[in-house]
C-alpha positions as CSV (number, residue, x, y, z in Angstrom):
1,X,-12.8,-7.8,-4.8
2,X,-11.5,-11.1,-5.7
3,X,-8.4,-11.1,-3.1
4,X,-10.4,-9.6,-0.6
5,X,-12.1,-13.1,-0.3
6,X,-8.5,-14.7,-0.6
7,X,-8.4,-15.8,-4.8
8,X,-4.8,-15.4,-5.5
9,X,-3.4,-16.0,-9.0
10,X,-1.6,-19.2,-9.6
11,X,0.6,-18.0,-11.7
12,X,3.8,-15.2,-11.0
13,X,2.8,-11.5,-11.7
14,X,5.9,-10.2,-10.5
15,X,7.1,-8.8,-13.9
16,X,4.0,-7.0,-14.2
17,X,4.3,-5.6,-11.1
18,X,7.8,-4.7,-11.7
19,X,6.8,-3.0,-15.2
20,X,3.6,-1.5,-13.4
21,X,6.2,0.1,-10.6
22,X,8.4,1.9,-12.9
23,X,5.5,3.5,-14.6
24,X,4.1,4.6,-11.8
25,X,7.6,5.8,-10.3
26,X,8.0,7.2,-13.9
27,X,4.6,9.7,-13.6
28,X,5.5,10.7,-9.5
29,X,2.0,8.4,-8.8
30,X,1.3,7.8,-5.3
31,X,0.4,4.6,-4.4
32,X,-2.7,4.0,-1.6
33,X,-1.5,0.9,0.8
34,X,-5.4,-0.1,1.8
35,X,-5.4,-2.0,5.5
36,X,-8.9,-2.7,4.7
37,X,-7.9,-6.2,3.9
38,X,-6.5,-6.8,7.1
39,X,-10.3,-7.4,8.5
40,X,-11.1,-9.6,5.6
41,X,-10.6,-13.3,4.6
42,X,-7.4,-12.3,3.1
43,X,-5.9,-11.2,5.8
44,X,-3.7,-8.9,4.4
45,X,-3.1,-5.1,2.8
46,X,-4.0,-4.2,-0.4
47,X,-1.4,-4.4,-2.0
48,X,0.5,-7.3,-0.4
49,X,3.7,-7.7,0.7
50,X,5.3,-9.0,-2.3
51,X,4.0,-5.9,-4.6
52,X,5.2,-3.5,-1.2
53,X,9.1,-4.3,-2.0
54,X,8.5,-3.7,-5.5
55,X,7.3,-0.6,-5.4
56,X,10.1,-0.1,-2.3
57,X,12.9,-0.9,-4.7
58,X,11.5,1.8,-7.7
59,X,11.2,4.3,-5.1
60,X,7.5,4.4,-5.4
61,X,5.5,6.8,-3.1
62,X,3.1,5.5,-0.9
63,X,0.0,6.8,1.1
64,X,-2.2,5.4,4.0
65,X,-5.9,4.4,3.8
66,X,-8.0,2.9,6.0
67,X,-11.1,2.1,3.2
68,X,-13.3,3.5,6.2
69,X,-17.0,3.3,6.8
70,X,-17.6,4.6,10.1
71,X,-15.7,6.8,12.5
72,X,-14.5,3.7,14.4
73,X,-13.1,2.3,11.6
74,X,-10.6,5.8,10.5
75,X,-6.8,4.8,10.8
76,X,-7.7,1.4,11.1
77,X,-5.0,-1.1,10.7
78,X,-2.1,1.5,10.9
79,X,0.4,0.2,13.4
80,X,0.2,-2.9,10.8
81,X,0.7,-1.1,7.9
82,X,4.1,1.3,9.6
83,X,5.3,-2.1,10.5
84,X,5.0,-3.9,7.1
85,X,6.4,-0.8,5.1
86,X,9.4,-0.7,7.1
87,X,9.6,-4.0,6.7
88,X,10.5,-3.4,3.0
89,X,12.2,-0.2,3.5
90,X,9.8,2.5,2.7
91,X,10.5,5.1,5.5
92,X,8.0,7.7,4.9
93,X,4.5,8.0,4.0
94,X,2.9,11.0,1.5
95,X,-0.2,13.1,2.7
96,X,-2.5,15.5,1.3
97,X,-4.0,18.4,2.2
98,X,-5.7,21.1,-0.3
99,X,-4.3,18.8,-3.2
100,X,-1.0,19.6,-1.8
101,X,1.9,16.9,-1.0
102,X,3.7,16.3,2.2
103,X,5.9,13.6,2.9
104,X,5.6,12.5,6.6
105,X,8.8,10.0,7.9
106,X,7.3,6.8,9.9
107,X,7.9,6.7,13.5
C-alpha cells in the first residue's frame, strides 16, 4: 500500500532484494509481477523495474497478474508488463492450471 501512492524508501534496498532473490530462486518460488500499479499514483508494476532485473539475473520465475476487480479490468496492463520483462531479460512467463506449472515464452 505504501508505493501504490508513490512512498519510495530513501535509502538502497538492493542487497535485500538481491538476498530475497536467491531465496526465492533457492525454494523454485514464483514471483507475481502485479500491473495493478500501472493505474495508480505510482505509475508503475509491483514489483518495479529495479527489483525485475534482480530477480532476472537469479533466474527467478515470474507470473502475470492483473490485481483485477471487474471483468474489464482482467489482463489489464499486459502489453506493459511483456515489454518491461523483456526489457530485463525474462523470456517466459509461468502459469497455472489445476496447481500445475507451465511455462509460457513471451511473444
Amino acid at each position: 500500500m505504501v508505493k501504490k501512492f508513490d512512498a519510495r524508501p530513501v535509502f538502497g534496498r538492493r542487497a535485500a532484494w538481491e538476498e530475497l532473490a536467491g531465496i526465492l530462486a533457492d525454494k523454485g518460488c514464483v514471483v507475481e509481477v502485479n500491473t495493478s500499479g500501472l493505474f495508480h499514483p505510482v505509475g508503475q508494476m509491483y514489483p518495479g523495474p529495479e527489483i525485475l532485473g534482480i530477480l532476472a539475473q537469479r533466474g527467478v520465475a515470474v507470473t502475470l497478474g492483473s490485481d483485477a476487480h471487474g471483468p474489464d479490468e482482467v489482463g489489464r496492463g499486459f502489453d506493459a508488463a511483456v515489454k518491461a520483462l523483456k526489457a530485463v531479460g525474462i523470456s517466459e512467463i509461468t502459469t497455472f492450471c489445476r496447481r500445475k506449472q507451465a511455462r509460457v515464452r513471451l511473444p
